[in-house]
C-alpha positions as a printed NumPy array, in Angstrom:
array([[ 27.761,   1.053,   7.849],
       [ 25.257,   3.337,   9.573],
       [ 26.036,   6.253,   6.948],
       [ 22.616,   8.332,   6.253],
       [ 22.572,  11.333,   4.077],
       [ 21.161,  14.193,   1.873],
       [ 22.658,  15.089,  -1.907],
       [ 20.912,  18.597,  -2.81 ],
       [ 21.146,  18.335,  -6.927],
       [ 20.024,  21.627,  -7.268],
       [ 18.442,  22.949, -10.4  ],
       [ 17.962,  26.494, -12.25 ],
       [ 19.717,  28.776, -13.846],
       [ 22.831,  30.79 , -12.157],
       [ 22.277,  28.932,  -8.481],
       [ 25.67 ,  30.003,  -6.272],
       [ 26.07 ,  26.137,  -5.461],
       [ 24.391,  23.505,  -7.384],
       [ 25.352,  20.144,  -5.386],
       [ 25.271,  19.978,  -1.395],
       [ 25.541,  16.637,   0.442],
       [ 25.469,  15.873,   4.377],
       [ 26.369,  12.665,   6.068],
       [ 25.687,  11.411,   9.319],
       [ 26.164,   8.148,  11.806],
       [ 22.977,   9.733,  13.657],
       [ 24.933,   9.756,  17.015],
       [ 28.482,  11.143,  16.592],
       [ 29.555,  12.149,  13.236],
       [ 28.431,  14.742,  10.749],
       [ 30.162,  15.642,   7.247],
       [ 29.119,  18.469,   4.956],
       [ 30.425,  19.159,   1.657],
       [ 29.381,  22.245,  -0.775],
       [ 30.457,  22.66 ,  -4.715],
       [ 31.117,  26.32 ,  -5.386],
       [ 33.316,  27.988,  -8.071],
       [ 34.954,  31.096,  -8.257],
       [ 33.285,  32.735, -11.031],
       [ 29.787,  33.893, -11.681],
       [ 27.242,  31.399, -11.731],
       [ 26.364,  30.538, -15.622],
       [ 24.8  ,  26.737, -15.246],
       [ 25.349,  26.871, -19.242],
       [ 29.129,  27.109, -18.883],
       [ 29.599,  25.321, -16.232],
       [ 27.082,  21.956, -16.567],
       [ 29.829,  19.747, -18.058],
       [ 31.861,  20.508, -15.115],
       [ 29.422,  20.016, -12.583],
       [ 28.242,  16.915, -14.281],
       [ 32.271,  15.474, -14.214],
       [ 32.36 ,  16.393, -10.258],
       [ 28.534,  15.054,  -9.352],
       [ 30.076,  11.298, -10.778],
       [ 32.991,  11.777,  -8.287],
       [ 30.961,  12.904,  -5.619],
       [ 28.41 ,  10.286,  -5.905],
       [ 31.205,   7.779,  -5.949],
       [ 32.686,   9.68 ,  -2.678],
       [ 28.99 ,   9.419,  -1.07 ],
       [ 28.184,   5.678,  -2.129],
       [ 31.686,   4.502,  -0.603],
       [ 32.062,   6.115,   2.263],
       [ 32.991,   4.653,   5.918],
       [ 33.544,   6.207,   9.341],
       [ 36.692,   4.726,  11.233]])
């Protein structure tokens, strides 16, 4: 499908985003996607979110197709 990529799982305490992904064809396409939340940073609040989204992401990121 000529789909190459980065996920950024990014680790610490209080980061401002803590999953970043690009995807690219190499030639003609780029996609960039960010998770941020509109409240402080606490990664001790907000891991069981972040863990729920990173499964839907990952799904997103495993299945996707350019048309």
């Amino acid at each position: 499908g000529k789909v190459y990529g980065i996920v950024y799982d990014i680790k610490g305490s209080n980061t401002a985003s803590s999953l970043q992904f690009y995807l690219t064809d190499s030639v003609n396409h780029f996609i960039r996607g960010a998770l941020y939340f509109s409240v402080p940073p606490n990664n001790d609040s907000l891991s069981p979110v972040i863990s729920f989204i990173k499964e839907d992401v990952d799904y997103f990121l495993e299945s996707f197709t350019w048309k």
